[in-house]
SEKE-76271 format. One record per atom (N, C-alpha, C): x, y, z. Coordinates in steps of 0.2 Angstrom, whole numbers, plus 5000, padded with zeros to 4 digits. Layout:
# residues N
XYZ ...
END
This chain:
# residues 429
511250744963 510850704959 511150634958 510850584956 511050514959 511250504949 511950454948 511850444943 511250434937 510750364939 510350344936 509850404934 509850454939 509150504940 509350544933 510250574934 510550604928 510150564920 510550504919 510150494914 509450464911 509250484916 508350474916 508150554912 508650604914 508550654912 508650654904 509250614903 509550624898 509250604893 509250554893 508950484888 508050484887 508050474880 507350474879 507150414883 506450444887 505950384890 505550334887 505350284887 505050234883 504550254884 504150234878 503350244880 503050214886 502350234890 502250194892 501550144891 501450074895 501150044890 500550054891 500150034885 499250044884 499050004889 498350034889 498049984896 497849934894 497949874899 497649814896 498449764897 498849794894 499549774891 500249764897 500649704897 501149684899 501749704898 502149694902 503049704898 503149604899 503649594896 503749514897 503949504903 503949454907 504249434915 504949444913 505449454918 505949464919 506149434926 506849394925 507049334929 507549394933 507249414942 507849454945 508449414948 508449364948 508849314952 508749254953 509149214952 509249144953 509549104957 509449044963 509648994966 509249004972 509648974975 509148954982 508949014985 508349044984 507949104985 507249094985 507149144993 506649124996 505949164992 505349154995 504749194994 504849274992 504949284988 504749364987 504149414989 504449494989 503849534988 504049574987 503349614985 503449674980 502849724983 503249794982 502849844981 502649904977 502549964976 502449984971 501950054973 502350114972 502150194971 501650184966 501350254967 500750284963 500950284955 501650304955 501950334947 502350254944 502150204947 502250134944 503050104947 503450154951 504050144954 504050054958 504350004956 504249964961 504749944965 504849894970 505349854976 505249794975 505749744975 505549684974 506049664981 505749604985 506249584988 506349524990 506949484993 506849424995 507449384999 507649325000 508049305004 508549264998 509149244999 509349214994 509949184998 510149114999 510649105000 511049034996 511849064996 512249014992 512748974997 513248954993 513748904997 514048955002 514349025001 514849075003 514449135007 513949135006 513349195007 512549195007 512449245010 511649245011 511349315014 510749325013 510549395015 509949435009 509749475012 509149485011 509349535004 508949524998 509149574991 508549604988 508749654986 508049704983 508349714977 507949734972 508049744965 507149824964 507449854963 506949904960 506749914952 506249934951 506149954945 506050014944 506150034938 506150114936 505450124931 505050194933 504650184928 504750204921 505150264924 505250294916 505550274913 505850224915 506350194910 505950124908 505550094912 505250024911 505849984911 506250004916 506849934918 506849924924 507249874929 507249834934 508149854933 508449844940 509149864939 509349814936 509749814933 510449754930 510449714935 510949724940 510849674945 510649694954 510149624958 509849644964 510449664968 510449714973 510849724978 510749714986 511049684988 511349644993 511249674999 510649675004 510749735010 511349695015 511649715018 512249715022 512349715028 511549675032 511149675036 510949615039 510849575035 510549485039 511049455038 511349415042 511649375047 511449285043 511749235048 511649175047 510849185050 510449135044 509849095046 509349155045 509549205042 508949265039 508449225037 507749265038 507249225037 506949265031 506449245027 506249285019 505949355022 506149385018 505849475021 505149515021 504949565024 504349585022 504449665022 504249675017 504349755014 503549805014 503649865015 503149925016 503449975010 503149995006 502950055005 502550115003 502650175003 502050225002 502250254994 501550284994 501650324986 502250354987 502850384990 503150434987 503750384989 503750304988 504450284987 504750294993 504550274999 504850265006 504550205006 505250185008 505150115009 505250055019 505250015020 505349985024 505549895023 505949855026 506249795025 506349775031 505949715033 505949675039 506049625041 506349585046 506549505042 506749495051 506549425051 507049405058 507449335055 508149325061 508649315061 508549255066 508649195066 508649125069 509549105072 509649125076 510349095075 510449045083 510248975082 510448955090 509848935090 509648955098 509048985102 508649045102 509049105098 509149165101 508949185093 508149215095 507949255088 507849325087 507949375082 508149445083 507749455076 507149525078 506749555074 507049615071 507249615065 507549675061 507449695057 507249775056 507149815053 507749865050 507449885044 508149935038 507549975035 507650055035 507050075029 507550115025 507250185021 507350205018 506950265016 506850325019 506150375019 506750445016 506350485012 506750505009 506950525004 507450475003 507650484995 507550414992 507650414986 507850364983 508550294984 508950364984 509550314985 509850324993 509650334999 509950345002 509650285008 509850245010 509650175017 510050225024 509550225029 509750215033 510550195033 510950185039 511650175039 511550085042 511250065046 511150015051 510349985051 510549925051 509649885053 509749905059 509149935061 508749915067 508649855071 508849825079 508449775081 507949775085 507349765082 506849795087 506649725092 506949695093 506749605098 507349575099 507549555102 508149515102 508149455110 507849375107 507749365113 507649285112 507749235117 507749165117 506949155115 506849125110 506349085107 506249095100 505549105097 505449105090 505049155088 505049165080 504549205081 504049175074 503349225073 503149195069 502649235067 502449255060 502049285058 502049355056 502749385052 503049445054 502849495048 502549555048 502249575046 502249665046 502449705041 502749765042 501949815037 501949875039 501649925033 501849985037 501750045032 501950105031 501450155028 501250215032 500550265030 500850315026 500350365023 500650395020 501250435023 501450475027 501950505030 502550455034 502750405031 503250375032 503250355040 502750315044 502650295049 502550215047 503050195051 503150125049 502850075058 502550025054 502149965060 502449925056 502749865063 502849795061 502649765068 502149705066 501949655070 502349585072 502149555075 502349475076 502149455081 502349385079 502149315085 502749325090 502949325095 503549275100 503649245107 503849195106 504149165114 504249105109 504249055117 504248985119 503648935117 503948885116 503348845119 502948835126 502348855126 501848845132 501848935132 502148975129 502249065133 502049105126 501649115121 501949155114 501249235117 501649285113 501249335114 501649375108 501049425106 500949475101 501349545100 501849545099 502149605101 502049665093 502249725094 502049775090 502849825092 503049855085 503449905086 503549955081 503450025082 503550085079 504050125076 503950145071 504450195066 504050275066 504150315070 503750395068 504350435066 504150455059 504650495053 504650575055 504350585060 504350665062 504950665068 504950615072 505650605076 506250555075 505950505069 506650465064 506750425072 506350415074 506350365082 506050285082 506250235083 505750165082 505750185091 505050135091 505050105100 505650105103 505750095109 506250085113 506450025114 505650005116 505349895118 504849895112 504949845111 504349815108 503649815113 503049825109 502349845114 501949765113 501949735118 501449685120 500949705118 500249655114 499849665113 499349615117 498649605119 498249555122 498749525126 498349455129 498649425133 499049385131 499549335135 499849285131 499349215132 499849165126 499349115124 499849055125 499748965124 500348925128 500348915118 499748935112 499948895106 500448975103 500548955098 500949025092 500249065088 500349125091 499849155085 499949185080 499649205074 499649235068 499449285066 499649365073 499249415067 499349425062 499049475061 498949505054 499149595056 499349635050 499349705050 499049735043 498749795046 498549825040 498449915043 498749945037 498750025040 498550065035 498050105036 498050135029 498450215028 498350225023 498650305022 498750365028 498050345032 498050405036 498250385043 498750345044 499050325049 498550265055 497950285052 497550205057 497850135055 497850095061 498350035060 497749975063 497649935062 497349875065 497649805064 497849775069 498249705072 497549665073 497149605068 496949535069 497549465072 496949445077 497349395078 496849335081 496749265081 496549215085 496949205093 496449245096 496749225102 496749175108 496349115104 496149065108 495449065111 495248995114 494549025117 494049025115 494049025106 493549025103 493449115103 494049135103 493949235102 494549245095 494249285090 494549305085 494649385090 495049425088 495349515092 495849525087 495549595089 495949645085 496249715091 496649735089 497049795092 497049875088 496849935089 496949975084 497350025086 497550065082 498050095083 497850205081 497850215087 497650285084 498150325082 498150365077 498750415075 498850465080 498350495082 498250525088 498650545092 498350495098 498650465103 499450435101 499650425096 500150375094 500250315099 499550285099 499550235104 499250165101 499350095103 498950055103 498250035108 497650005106 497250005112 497549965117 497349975124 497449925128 497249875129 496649865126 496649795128 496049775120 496149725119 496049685110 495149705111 494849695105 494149715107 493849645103 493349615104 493149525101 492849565095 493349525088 493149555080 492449485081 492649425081 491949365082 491949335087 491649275088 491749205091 491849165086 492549125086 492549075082 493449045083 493648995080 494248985080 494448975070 495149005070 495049015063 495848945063 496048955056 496348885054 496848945049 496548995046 496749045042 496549125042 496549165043 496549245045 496749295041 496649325037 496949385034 496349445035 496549515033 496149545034 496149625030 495949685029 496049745026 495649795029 496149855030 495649925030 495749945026 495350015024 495050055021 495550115024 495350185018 495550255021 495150265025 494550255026 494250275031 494350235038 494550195039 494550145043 494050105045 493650095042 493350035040 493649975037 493449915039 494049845039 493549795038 493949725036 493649685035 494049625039 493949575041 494349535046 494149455043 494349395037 494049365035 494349295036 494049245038 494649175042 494249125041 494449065040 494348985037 494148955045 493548925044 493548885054 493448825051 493648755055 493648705052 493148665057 492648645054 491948625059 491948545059 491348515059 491348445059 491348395054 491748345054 491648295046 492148325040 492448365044 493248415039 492948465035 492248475035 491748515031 492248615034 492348665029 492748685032 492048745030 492148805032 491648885031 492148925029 492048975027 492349055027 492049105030 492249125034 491849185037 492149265036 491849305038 491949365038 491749405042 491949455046 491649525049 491949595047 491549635047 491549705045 491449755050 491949795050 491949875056 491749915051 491549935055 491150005052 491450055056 491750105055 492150135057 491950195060 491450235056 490750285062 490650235069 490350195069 489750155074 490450125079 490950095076 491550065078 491350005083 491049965077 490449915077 490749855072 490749795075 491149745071 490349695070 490449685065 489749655060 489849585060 489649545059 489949455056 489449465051 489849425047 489249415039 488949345040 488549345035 488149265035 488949225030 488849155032 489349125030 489649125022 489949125021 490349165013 490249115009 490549045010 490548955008 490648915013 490648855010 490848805014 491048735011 491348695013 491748635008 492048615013 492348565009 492948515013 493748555010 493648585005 494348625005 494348665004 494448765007 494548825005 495048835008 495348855002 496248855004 496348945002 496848975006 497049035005 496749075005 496249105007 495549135005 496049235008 495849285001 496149325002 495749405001 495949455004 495449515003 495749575002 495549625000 495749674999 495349734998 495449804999 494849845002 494949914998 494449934995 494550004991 494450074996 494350124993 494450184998 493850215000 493250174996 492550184997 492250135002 492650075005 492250025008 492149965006 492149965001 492149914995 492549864995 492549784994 493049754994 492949694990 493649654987 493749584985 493849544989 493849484987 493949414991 493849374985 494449334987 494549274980 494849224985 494849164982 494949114988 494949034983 495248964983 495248904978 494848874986 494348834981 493948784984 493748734980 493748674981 493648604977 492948604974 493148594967 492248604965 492348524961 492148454958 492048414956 492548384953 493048384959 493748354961 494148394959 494048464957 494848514955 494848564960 495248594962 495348654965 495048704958 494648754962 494348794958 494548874962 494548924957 494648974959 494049034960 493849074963 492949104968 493149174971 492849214966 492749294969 492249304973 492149354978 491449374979 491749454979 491249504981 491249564981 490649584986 491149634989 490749684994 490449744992 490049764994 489949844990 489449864994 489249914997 488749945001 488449885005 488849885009 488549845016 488649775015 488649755010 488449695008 488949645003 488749575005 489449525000 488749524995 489149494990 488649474983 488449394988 487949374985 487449314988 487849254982 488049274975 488249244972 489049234973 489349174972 490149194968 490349184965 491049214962 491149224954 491749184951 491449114949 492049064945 492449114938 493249114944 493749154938 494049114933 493949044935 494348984928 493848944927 493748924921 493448874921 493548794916 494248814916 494448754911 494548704916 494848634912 494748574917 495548564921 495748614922 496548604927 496248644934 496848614939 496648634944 497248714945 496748784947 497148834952 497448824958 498048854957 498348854963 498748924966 499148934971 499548984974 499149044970 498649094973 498449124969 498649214974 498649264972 498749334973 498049384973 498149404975 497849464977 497949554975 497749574973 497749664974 497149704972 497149754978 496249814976 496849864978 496749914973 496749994972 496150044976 496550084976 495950134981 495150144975 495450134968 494850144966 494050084964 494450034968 493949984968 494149944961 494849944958 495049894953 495249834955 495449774954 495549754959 496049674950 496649644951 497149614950 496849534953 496949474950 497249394954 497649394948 498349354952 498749314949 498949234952 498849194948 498649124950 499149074944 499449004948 499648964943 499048904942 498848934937 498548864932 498648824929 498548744932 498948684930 498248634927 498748604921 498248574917 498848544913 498648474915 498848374914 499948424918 500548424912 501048414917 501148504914 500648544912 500848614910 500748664916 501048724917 500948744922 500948834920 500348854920 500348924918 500348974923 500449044924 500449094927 499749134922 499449164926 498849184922 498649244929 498249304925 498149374928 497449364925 497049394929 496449414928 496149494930 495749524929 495649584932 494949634933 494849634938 494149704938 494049764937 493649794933 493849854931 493449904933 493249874940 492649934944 492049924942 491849864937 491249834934 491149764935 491349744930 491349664931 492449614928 492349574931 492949524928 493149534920 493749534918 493649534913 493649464909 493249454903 492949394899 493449324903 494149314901 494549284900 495249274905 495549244906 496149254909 496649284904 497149334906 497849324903 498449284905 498549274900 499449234900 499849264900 500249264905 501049274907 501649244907 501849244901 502349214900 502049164895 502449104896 502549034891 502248964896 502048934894 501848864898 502448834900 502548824909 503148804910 502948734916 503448684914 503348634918 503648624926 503948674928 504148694933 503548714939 503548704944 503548724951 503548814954 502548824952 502648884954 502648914961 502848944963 502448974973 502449024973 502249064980 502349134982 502049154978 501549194971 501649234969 501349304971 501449364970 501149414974 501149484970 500649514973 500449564968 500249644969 500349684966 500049754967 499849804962 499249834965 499049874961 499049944962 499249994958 499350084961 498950094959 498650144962 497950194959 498250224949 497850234949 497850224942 497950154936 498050124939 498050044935 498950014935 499350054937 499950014937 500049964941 500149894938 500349824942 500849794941 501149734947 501549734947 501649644951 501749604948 501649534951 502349534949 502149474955 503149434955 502849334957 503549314956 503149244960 503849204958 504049174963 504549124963 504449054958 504849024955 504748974949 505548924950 505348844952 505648824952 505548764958 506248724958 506248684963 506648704970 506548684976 506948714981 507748724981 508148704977 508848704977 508948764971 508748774965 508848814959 508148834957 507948904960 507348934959 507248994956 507149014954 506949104950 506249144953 506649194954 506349254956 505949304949 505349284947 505149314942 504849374943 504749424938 504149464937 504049504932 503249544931 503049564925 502549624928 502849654924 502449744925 502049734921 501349784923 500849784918 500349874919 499749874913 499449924914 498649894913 498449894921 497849874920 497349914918 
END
């Protein structure tokens, strides 16, 4: 038994909070530190992580929180693993606190794809990062998630200029074995692609990507077979500028990208798999404008989904829900702010129960807020929350999660690029 676990036994547990209600953000780390992320167990456990470099040192650091205790560690610790020119990290984890840590490595010419997990226990890492790539050129778009049974997927972009191609590489927790090579996916392309990963609980995996052409594809992955498809199947026709996408426990997905048309006039599109029929749908178009910027989705256990996304409404950036639910987007969208500042860097999170989290910075004249909003399986609720105090600092990154039952968990970098803060603030929604 691990010390901290001992006194978790020992010590009276804090309450924990009402719903509705936050803890105050808390500052994990400070200075030249990159984009964070977070994850977050069923029982409120979370991972926070990120890149951090100084005059002396540099490398990738995680800081956990405890629930029973409603603390974060004292201080972040230092994985032992990245090298000169670490790139900001990507982390997976499942309800039962296995986790995974991703990040590639730029040194020269010569970039290396690295992974470190931790299935198991709590306190125990692997001994050694994994390199699952190690090879002259770039990579781009790096992307990791984990099923319920401690099976880890990481995706990316790599090569040359005029040569990039899709690669994919496996973690299976029943033989503690990654790939051997890295698995090509589609064909190669002469520009840098950007998929996407997403996996659900039950081990189905789906890889989007723009593969040129005028072809948006996707790749699936059967628990099965423990196989990739061979060959991508057309999610639409279209060329996107922005891509993200979500499955369900069913494996049903949603695939949704920004195409930039004529006169700068930009759309939002979407397509829908149905996962009986194993039939990709295109919706009629979501919006359209001269700016939608970041457009983001997220998917319940029922099929059900969010999407929220900023788009210019009578010169401000405005922030825009829609909602999917039995076959169908809402025909309407749902303005979340409505004061006269413009939103910005905004998050995402949906819970298997169709609850669904944004956190977004709100700026208005030289103030700069951080504000939560939330779904409660009905409608939005009335108002924004405030987190924290009005600050005239420089927000980004911020990113979010919601566990079944309502525990949340946003973080979000604050600050300028030389002296920056790594914040965050647990909540019960």
């Amino acid at each position: 038994m691990s010390f901290r676990s001992l006194l978790s036994r020992l010590l009276p547990r804090k309450p924990a909070p009402t719903a509705g209600t936050w803890e105050r953000p808390r500052a994990l780390d400070r200075g030249r530190v990159g984009r964070p992320q977070i994850a977050m167990d069923d029982q409120g456990n979370a991972l926070a992580a990120w890149h951090h470099r100084s005059a002396d040192h540099e490398g990738v650091y995680i800081c956990r929180y405890h629930a029973d205790q409603r603390s974060w560690d004292v201080v972040p610790r230092r994985l032992d693993s990245a090298r000169t020119q670490a790139q900001a990290p990507e982390i997976a984890m499942n309800c039962r606190s296995e986790l995974a840590v991703v990040w590639h490595e730029q040194e020269g010419d010569q970039v290396r794809v690295c992974a470190r997990h931790m299935l198991g226990s709590q306190e125990t890492w692997v001994p050694y990062p994994m390199t699952l790539q190690a090879a002259p050129g770039e990579v781009h778009s790096l992307h990791t998630a984990m099923d319920l049974q401690g099976n880890i997927h990481v995706v990316w972009c790599h090569g040359t200029p005029g040569a990039y191609r899709v690669y994919t590489s496996g973690y299976r927790a029943d033989d503690g074995g990654w790939d051997p090579q890295p698995i090509p996916l589609g064909d190669p392309s002469s520009e840098p692609m950007f998929p996407q990963l997403a996996v659900n609980d039950a081990g189905q995996g789906l890889v989007a990507w723009d593969a040129g052409g005028n072809r948006i594809v996707a790749c699936h992955y059967d628990p099965g077979g423990r196989c990739w498809s061979d060959r991508p199947t057309r999610v639409a026709e279209g060329r996107s500028i922005y891509l993200r996408m979500a499955v369900d426990a069913r494996g049903n997905a949603i695939v949704l990208w920004v195409e930039e048309g004529d006169a700068g006039i930009r759309t939002l599109q979407a397509s829908h798999l149905d996962a009986r029929r194993i039939e990709w749908t295109r919706a009629p178009r979501l919006s359209s404008g001269r700016a939608i910027l970041w457009p983001q989705v997220g998917m319940d256990a029922r099929g059900g989904a969010h999407l929220v996304w900023r788009q210019e409404a009578a010169g401000l950036m405005k922030l825009y829900a829609k909602r999917f639910a039995e076959g169908r987007w809402d025909e309407q969208r749902t303005l979340l702010v409505e004061d006269a500042g413009h939103s910005q860097a905004h998050a995402l999170a949906v819970n298997p129960e169709g609850h669904a989290v944004v956190l977004w910075l709100q700026r208005q004249a030289a103030q700069a807020m951080v504000c939560v909003r939330r779904f409660d399986g009905r409608a939005w609720s009335a108002r924004p929350l405030l987190l924290g105090t009005p600050s005239r600092k420089d927000i980004q990154n911020p990113g979010a999660v919601l566990a079944p039952g309502g525990h949340v968990a946003v973080i979000w970098r604050q600050g300028d690029p030389q002296d920056g803060f790594i914040l965050s603030a647990m909540g019960q929604a």
